[in-house]
C-alpha positions as CSV (number, residue, x, y, z in Angstrom):
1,X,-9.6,26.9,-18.9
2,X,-6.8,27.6,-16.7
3,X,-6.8,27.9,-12.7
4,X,-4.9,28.8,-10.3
5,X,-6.0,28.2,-6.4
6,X,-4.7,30.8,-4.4
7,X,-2.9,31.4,-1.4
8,X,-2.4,28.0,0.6
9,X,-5.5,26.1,-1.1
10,X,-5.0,23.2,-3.5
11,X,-6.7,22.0,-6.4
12,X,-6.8,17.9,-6.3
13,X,-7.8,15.3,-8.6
14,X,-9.4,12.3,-6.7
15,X,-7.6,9.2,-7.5
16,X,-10.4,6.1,-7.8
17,X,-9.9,3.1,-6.0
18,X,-9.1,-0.1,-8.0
19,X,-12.4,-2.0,-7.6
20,X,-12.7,-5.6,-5.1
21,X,-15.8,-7.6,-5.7
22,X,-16.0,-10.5,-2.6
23,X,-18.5,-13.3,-2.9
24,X,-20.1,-11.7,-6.2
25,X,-21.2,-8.7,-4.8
26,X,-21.6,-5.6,-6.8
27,X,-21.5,-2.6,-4.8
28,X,-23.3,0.2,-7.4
29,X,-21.3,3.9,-7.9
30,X,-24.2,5.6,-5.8
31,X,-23.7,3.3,-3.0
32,X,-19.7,4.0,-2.6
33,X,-17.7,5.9,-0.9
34,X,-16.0,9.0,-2.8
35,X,-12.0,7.7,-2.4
36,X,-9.8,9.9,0.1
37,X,-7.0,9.7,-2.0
38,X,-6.1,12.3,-4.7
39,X,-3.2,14.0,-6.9
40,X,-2.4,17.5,-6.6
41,X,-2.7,19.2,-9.8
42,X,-2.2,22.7,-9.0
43,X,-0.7,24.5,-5.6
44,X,-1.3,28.4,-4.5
45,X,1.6,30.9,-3.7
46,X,1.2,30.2,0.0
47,X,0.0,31.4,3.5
48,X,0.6,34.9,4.4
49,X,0.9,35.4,7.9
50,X,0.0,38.4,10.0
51,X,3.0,40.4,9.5
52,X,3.0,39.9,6.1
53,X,5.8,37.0,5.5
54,X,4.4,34.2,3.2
55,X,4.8,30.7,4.2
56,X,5.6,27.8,1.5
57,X,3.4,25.0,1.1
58,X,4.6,21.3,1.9
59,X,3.2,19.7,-0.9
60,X,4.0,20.2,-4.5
61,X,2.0,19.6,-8.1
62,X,2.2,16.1,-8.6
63,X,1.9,14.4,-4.7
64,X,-0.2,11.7,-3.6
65,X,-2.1,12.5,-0.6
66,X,-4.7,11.6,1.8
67,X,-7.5,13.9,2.9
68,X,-10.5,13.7,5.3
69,X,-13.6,12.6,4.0
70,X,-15.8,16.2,3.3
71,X,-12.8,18.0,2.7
72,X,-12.9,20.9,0.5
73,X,-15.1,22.2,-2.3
74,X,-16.3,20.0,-5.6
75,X,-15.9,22.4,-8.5
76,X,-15.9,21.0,-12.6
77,X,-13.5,22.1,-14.5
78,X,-13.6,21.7,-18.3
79,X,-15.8,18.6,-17.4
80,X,-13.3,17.5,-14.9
81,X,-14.5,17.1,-11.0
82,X,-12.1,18.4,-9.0
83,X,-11.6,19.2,-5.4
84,X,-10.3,22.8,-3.8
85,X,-8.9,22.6,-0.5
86,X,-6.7,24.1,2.4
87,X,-3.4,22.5,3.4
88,X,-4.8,22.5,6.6
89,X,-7.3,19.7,5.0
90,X,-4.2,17.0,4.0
91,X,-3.9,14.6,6.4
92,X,-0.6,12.8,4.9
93,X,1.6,12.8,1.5
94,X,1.7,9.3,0.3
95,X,4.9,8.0,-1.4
């Protein structure tokens, strides 16, 4: 399946953290932290304003990025978890 976020959302992968055990510790998946770091996989068209004139989004298929924590919406697609989100939502482009 396809998709195709629209107007200035984003569609993100999140990007897992490589994993740090100190002093032996084992931290289990329910217990941590869903990473803030992500991939862009698809970008919308971008943000029309009130007279009609569409704005370009900054970031681009492919970009690192940062986002706050409960940013956007979980959706599965084709058994991938994925994130949609506004711009707004990106907190920095990582490079």
């Amino acid at each position: 399946m396809k998709i195709r976020p629209l107007h200035d959302r984003i569609l993100v992968e999140r990007v897992e953290e490589k994993e740090t055990v100190r002093g032996g510790l084992i931290i289990p998946d329910t217990a941590k932290e869903k990473p803030q770091e992500g991939k862009v996989i698809a970008v919308g068209t971008g943000k029309v304003t009130d007279d009609g004139k569409r704005l370009g989004l900054d970031v681009k298929v492919g970009d690192k990025i940062l986002f706050g924590k409960y940013s956007g919406s979980e959706v599965k697609v084709d058994d991938k978890d994925y994130l949609i989100m506004r711009e707004d939502d990106i907190l920095a482009i990582l490079g």
